[in-house]
Backbone as CSV, one residue per row, in Angstrom:
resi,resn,N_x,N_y,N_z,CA_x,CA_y,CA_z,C_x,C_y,C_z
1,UNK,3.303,-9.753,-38.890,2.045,-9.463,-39.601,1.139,-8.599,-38.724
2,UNK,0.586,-7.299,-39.242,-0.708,-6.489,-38.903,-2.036,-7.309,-38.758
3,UNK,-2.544,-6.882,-37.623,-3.720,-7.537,-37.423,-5.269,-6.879,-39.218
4,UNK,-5.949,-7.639,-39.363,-6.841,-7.337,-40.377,-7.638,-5.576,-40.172
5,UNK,-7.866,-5.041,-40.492,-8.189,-4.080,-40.218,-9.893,-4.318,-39.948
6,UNK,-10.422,-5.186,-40.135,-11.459,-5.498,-39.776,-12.314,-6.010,-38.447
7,UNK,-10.646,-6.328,-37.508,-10.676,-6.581,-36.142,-10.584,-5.745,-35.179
8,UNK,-9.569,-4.453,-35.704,-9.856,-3.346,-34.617,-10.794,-2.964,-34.135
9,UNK,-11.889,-2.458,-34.992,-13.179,-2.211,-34.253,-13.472,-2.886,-33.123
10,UNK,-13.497,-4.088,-33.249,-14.076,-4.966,-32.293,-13.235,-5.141,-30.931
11,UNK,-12.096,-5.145,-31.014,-10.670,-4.955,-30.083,-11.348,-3.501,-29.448
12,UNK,-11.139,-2.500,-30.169,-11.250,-1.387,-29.385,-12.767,-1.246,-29.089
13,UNK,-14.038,-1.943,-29.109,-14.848,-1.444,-28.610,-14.954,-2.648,-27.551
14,UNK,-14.075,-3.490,-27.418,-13.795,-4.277,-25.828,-13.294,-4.076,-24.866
15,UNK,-12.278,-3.120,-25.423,-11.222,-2.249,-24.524,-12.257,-0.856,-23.999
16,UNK,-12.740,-0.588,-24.834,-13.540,0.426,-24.127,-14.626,0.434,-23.558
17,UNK,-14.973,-0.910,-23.560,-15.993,-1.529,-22.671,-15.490,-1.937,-21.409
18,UNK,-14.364,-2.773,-21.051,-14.325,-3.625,-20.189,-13.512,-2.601,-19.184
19,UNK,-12.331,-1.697,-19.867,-12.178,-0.831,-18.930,-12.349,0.789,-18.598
20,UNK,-13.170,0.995,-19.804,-14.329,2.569,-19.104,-15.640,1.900,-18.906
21,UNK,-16.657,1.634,-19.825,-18.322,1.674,-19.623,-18.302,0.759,-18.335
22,UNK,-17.790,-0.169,-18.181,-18.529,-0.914,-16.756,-17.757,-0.389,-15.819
23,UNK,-16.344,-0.217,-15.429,-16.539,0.693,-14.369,-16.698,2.204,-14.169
24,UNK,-16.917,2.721,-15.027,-17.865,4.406,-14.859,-19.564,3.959,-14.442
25,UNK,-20.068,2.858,-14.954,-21.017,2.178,-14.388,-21.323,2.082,-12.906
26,UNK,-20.476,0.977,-12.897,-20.689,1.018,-11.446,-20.511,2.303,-10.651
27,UNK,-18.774,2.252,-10.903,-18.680,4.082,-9.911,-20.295,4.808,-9.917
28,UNK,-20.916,4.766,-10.989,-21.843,5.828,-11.413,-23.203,5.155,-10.156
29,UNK,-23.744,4.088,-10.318,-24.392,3.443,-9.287,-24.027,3.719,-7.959
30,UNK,-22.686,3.334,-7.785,-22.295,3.542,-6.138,-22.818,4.843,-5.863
31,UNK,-22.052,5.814,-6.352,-22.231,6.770,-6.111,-24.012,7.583,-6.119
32,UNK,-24.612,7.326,-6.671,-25.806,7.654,-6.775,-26.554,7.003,-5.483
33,UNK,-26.285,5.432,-4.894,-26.154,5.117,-4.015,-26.189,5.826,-2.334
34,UNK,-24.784,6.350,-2.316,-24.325,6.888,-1.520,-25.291,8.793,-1.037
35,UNK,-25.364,8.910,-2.828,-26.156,10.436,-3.064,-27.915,10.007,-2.055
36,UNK,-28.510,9.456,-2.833,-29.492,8.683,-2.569,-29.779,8.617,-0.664
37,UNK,-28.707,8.184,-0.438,-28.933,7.985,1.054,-28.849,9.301,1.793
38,UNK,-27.951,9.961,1.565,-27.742,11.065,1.909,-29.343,12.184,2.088
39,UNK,-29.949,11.853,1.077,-31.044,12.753,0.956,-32.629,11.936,1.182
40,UNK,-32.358,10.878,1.469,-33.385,10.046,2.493,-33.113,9.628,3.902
41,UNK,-32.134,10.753,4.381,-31.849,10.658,5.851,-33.349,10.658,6.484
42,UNK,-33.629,10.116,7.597,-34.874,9.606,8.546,-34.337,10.131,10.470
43,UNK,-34.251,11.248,10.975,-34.197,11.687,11.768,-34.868,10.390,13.040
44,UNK,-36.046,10.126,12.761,-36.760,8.780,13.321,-35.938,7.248,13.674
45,UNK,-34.644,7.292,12.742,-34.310,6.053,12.466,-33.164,6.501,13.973
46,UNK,-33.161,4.806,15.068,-31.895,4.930,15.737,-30.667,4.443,14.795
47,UNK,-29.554,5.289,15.359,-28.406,5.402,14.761,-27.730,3.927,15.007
48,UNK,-26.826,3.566,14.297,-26.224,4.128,13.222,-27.121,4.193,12.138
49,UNK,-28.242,3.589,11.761,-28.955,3.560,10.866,-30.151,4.884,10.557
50,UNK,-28.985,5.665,9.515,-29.591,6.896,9.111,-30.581,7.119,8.025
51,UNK,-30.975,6.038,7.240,-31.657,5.816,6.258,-32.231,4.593,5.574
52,UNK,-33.512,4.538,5.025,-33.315,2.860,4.997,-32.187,2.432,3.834
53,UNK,-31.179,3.318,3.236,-30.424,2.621,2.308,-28.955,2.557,3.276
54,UNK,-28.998,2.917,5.009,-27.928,2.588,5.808,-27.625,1.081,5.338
55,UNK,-28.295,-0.080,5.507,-27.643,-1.334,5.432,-26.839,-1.276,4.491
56,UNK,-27.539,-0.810,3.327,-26.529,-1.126,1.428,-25.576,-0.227,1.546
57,UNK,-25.473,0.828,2.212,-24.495,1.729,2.042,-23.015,1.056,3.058
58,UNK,-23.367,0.522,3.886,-22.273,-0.425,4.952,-21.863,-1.374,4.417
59,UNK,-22.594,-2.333,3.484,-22.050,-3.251,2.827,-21.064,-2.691,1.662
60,UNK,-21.521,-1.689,1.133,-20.677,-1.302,0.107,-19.072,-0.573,0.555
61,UNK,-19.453,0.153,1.611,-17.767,0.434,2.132,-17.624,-0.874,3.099
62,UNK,-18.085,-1.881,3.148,-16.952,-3.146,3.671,-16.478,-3.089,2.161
63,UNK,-17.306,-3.142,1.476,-16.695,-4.344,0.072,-15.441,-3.050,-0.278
64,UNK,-15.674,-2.045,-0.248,-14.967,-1.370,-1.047,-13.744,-1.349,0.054
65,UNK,-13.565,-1.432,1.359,-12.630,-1.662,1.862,-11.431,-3.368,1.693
66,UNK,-11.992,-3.835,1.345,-11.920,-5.252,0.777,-10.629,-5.036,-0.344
67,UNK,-11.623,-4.122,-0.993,-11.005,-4.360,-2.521,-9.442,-3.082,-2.096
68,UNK,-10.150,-2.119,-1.381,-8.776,-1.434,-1.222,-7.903,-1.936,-1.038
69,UNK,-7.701,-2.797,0.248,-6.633,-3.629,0.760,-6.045,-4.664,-0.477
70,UNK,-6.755,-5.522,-0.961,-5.966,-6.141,-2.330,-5.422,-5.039,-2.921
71,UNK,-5.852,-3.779,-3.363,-5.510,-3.116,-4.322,-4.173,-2.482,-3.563
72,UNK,-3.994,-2.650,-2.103,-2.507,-1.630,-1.547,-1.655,-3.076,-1.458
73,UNK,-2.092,-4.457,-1.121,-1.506,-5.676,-1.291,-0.622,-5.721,-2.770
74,UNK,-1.682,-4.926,-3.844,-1.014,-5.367,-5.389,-0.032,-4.535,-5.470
75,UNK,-0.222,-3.303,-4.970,0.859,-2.285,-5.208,1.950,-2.687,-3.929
76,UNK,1.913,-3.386,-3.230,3.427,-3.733,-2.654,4.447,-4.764,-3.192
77,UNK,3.249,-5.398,-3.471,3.794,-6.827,-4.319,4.858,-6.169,-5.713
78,UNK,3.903,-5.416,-6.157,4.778,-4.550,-7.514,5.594,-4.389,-7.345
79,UNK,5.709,-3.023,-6.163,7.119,-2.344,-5.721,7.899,-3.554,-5.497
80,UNK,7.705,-4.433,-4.366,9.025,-5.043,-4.573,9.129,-6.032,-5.382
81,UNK,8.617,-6.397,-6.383,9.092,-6.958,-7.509,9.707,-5.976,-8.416
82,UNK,9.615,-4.678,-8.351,10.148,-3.521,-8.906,11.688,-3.731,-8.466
83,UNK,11.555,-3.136,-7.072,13.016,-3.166,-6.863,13.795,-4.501,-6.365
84,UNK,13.162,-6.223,-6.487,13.840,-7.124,-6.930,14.342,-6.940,-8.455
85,UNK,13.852,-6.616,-9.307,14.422,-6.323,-10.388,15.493,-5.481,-10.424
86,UNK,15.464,-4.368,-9.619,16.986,-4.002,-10.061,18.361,-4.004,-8.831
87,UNK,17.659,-5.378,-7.467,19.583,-6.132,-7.185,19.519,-7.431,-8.377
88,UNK,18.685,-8.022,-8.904,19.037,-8.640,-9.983,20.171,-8.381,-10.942
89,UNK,20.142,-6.907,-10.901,21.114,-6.439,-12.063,22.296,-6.546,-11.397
90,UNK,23.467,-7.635,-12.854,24.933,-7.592,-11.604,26.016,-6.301,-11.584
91,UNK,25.591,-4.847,-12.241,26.204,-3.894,-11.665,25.836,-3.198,-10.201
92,UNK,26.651,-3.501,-9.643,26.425,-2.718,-8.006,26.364,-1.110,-8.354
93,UNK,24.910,-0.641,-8.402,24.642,0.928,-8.630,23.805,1.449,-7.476
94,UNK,23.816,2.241,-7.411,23.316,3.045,-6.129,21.164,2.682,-6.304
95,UNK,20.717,2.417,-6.805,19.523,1.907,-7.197,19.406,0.679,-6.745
96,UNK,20.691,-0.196,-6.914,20.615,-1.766,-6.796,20.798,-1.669,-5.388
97,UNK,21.477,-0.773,-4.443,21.362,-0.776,-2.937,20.393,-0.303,-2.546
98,UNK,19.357,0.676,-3.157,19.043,1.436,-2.730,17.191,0.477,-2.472
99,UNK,17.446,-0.760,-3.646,16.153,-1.419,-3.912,16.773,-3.029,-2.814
100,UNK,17.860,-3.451,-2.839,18.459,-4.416,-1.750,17.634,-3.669,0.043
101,UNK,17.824,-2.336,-0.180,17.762,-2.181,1.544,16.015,-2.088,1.531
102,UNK,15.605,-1.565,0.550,13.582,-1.938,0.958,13.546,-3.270,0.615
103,UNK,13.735,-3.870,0.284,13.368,-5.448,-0.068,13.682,-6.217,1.475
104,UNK,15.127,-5.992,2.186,15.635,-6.349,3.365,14.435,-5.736,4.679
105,UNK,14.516,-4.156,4.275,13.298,-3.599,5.382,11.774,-4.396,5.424
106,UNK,11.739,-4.675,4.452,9.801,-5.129,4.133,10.170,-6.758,5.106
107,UNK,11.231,-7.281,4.860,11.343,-8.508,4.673,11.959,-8.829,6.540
108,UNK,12.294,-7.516,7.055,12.932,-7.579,8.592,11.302,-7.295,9.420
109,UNK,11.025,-6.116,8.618,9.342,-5.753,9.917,8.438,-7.157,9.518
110,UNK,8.355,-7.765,8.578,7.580,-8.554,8.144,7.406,-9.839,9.507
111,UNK,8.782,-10.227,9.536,9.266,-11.182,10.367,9.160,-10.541,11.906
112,UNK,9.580,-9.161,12.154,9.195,-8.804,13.498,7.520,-9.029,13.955
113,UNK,6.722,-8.571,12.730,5.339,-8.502,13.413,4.960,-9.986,13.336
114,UNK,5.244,-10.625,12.683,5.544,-12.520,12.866,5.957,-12.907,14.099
115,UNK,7.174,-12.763,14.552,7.239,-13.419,15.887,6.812,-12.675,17.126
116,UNK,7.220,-11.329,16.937,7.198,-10.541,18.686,6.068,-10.578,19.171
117,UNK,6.056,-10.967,19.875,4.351,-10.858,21.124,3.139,-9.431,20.650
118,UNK,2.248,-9.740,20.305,1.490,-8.715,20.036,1.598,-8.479,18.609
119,UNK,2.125,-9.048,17.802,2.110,-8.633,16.265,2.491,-7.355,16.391
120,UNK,1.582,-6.532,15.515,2.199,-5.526,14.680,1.511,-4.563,16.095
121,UNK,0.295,-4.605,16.516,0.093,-3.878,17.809,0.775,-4.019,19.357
122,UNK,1.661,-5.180,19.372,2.783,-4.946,20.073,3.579,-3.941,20.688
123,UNK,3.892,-3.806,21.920,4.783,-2.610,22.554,6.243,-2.769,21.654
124,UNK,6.951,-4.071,21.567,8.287,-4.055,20.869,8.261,-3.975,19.465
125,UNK,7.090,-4.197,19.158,7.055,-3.999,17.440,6.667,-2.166,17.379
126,UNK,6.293,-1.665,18.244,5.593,-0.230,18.025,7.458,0.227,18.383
127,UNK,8.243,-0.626,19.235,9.249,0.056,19.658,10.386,0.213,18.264
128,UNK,10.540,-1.206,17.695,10.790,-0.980,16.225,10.741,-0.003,15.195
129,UNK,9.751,0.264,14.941,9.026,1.211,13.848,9.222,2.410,14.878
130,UNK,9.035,2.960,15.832,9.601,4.124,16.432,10.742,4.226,16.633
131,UNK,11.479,4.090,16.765,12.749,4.093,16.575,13.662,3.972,15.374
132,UNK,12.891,2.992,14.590,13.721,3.058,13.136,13.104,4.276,11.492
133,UNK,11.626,3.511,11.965,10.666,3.770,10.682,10.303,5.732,11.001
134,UNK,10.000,5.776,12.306,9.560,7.134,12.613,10.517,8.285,12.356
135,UNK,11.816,7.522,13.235,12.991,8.890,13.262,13.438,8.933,12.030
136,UNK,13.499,7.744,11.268,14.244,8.043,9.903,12.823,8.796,8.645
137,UNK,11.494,8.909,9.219,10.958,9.671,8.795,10.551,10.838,8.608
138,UNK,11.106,11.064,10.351,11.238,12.374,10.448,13.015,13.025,9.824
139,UNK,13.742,12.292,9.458,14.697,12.827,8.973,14.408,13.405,7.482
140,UNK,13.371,12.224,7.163,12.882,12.798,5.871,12.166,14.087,5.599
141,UNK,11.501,13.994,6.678,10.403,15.675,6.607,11.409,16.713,6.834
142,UNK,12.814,16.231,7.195,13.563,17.902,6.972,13.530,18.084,5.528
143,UNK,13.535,17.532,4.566,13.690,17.998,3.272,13.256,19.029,2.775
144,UNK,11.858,19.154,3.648,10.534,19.997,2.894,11.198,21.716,2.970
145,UNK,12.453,21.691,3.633,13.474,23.325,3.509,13.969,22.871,1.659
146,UNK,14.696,21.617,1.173,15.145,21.774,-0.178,13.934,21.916,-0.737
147,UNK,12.995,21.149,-0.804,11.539,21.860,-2.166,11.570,23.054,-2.586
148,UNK,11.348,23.460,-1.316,11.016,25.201,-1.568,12.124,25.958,-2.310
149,UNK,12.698,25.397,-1.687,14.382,26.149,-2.311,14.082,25.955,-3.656
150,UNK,14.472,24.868,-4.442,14.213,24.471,-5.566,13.168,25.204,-6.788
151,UNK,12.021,25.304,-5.797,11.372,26.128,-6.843,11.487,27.892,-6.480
152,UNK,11.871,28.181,-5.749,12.377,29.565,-5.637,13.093,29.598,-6.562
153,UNK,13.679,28.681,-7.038,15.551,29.112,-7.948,14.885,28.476,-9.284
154,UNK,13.751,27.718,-9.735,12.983,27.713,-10.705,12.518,28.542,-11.213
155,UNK,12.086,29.949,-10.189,11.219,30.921,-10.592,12.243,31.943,-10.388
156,UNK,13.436,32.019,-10.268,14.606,33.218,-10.348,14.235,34.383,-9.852
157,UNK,13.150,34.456,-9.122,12.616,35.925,-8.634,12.787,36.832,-9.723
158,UNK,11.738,36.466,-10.941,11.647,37.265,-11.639,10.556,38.108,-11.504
159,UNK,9.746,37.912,-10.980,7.726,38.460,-10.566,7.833,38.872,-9.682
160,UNK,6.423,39.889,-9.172,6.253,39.869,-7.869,5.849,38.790,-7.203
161,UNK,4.974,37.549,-8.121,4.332,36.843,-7.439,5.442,35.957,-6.827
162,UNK,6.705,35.840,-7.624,7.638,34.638,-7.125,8.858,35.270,-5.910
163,UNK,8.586,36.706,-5.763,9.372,37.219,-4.610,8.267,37.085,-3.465
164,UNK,7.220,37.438,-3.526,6.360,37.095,-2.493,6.143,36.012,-2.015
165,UNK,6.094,34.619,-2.679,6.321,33.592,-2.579,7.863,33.244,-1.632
166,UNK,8.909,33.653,-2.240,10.139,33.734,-1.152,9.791,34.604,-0.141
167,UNK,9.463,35.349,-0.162,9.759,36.449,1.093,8.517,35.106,2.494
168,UNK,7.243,34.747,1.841,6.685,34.495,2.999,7.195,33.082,3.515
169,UNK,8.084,32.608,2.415,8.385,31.160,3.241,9.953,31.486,3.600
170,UNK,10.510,32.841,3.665,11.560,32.918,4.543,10.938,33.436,5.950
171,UNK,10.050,33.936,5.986,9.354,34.752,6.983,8.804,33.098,7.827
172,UNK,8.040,32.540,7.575,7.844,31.399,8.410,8.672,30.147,8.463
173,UNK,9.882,30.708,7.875,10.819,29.775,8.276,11.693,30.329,9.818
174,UNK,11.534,31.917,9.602,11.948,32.603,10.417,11.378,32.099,11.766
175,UNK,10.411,32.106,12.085,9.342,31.825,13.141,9.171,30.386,13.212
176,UNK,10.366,29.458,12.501,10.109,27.958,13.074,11.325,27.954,14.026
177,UNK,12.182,29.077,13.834,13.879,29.142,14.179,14.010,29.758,15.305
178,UNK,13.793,29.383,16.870,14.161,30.169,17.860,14.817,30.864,17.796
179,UNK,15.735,30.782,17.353,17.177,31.440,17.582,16.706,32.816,17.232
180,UNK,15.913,33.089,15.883,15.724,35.057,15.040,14.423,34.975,16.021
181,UNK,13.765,34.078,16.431,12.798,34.759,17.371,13.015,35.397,18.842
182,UNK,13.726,35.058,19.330,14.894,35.059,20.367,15.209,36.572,20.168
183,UNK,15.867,36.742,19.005,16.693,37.591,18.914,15.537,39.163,18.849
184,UNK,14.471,39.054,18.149,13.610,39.774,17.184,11.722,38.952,17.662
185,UNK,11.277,39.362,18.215,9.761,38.614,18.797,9.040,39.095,17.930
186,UNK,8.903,39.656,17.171,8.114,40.061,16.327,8.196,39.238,14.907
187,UNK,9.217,38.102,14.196,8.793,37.206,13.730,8.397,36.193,13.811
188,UNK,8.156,35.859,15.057,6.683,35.091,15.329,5.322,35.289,15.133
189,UNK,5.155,36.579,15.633,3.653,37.157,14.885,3.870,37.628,13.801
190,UNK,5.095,37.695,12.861,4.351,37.781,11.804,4.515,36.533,10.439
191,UNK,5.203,35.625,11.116,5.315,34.136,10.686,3.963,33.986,10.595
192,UNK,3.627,34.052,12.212,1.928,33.261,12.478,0.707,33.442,11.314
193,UNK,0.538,35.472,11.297,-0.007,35.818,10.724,-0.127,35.196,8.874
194,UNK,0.958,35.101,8.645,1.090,34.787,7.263,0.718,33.606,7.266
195,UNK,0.758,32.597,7.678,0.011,31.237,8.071,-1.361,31.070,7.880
196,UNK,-1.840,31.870,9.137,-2.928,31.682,9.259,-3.924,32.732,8.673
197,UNK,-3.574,33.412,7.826,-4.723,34.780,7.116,-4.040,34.358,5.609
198,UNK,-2.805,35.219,5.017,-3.098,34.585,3.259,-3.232,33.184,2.819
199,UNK,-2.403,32.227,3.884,-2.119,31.454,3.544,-3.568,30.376,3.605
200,UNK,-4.750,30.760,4.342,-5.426,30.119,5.014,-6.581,30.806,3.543
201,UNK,-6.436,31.653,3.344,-7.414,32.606,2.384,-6.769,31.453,1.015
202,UNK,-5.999,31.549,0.603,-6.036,31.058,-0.654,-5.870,29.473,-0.553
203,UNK,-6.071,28.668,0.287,-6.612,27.124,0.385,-7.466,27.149,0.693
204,UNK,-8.456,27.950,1.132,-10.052,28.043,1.128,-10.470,28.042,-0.527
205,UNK,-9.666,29.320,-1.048,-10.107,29.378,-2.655,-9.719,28.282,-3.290
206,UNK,-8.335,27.863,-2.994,-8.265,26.366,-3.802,-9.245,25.546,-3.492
207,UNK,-9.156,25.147,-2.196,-10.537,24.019,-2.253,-11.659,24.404,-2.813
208,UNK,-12.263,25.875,-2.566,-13.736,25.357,-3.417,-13.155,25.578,-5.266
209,UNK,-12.673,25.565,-5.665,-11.819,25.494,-7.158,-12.334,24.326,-7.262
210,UNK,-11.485,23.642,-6.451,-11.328,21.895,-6.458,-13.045,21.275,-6.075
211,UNK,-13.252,21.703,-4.882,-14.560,21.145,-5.104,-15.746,21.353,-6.028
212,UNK,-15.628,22.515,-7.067,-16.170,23.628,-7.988,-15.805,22.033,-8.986
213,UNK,-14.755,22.076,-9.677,-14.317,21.332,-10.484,-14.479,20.061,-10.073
214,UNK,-14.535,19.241,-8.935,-14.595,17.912,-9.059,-16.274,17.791,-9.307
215,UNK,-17.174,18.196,-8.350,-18.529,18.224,-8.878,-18.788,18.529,-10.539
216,UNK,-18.111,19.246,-10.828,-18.690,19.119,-12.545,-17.935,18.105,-13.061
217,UNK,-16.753,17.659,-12.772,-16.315,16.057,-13.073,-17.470,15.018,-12.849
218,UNK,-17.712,15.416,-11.541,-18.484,13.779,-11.308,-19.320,14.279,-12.164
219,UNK,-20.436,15.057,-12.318,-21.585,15.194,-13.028,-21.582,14.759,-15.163
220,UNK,-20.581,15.160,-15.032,-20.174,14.857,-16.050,-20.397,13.302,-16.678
221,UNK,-19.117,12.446,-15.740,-18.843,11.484,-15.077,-20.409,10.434,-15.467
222,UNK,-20.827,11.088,-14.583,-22.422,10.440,-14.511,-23.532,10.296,-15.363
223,UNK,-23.721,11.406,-16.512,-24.146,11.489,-17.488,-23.619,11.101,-18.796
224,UNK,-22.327,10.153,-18.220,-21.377,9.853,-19.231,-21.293,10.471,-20.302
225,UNK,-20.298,11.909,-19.756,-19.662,12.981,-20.967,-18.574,13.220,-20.858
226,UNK,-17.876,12.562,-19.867,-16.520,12.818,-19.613,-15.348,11.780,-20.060
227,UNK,-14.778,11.739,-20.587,-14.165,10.951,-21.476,-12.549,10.684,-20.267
228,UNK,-12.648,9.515,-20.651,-11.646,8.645,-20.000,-10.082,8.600,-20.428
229,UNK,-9.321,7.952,-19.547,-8.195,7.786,-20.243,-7.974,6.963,-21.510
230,UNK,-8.991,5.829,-21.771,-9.210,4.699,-23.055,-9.530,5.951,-24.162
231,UNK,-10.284,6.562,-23.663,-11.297,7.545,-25.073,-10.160,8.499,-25.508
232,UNK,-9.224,8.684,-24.738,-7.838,9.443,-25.432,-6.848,8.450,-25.677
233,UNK,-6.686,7.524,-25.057,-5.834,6.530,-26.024,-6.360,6.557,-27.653
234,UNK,-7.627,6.142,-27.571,-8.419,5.787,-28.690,-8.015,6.924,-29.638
235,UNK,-8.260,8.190,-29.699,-8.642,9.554,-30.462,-7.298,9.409,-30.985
């Protein structure tokens, strides 16, 4: 059976209460908060106390540090209830090992920073995680050669923009590779160059994009005109 059609209203203006209007609320307070202090700075005042809204503004990043930590607590708890769910499953698939060996890892450092002398700031627990967690992370950061690849062969070098795009990340790949620098010194400076001048020019323009656009978000945001993920469920 369909709920009465006389109840939705009321359903959806709870849902769009409880999870947009009160917290765009608050966010909207904090933040005004934070604005607030900023522009009643007191040169007079000894530091740390830069304003008289320094106290409220310290209490609010404890609390909000508070809540972070539950909130990275909830998201571990997930994950591995995520991937307990799939060695549950009795086909042995490359997923079901792949969620067996983080469940085993969480569950081995867990117990190291438990017993070894010094917890988790420990010399043998730092020796752990360097040796296991670090190098096998840095095995991971070789990848960042397949990305690129990938979308090079996405974009088939059909443009100029997508040959230029290859040409400068073969060029500073060139200049990570002793060996063609060795051979040829001149792709080092011009690895470098490409680094540090286009590459440095157009993440300047992205960021103020981004900071261009997040300020008219928040403002938005704040004057509550910006419509949420509920207000497009809803529509």
């Amino acid at each position: 059976m369909t709920e009465p059609a006389s109840t939705k209203p009321a359903v959806v203006m709870s849902k769009r209460t409880y999870q947009r209007q009160i917290p765009l609320f608050i966010v909207s307070l904090v933040g005004a908060i934070f604005i607030a202090e900023y522009f009643t700075a007191n040169p007079e005042l000894k530091p740390p106390i830069k304003s008289p809204l320094t106290p409220l503004t310290s209490e609010l990043t404890a609390w909000g540090t508070i809540i972070y930590a539950f909130t990275l607590l909830f998201g571990y708890v997930g994950l591995l209830r995520y991937q307990a769910r799939r060695v549950q499953q009795r086909k042995t698939t490359r997923l079901a090992v792949l969620g067996g060996t983080c469940i085993g890892a969480a569950a081995v450092f867990t117990i190291l920073g438990i017993v070894l002398p010094g917890g988790i700031t420990g010399s043998q627990f730092r020796m752990w995680y360097t040796y296991i967690v670090t190098f096998a992370g840095g095995g991971m950061y070789t990848a960042w050669v397949h990305h690129p690849y990938n979308s090079y062969r996405y974009f088939r070098l059909t443009s100029i923009e997508s040959a230029m795009m290859f040409l400068s990340w073969i060029l500073i790949c060139l200049r990570e590779l002793s060996m063609f620098v060795a051979i040829w010194e001149p792709f080092y400076a011009i690895g470098t160059w490409i680094e540090g001048v286009p590459n440095t020019a157009v993440q300047r323009a992205a960021l103020a994009a981004y900071g261009i656009g997040s300020l008219v978000l928040a403002l938005r945001a704040l004057v509550w005109k910006e419509p949420g993920l509920v207000e497009m469920e809803m529509a």
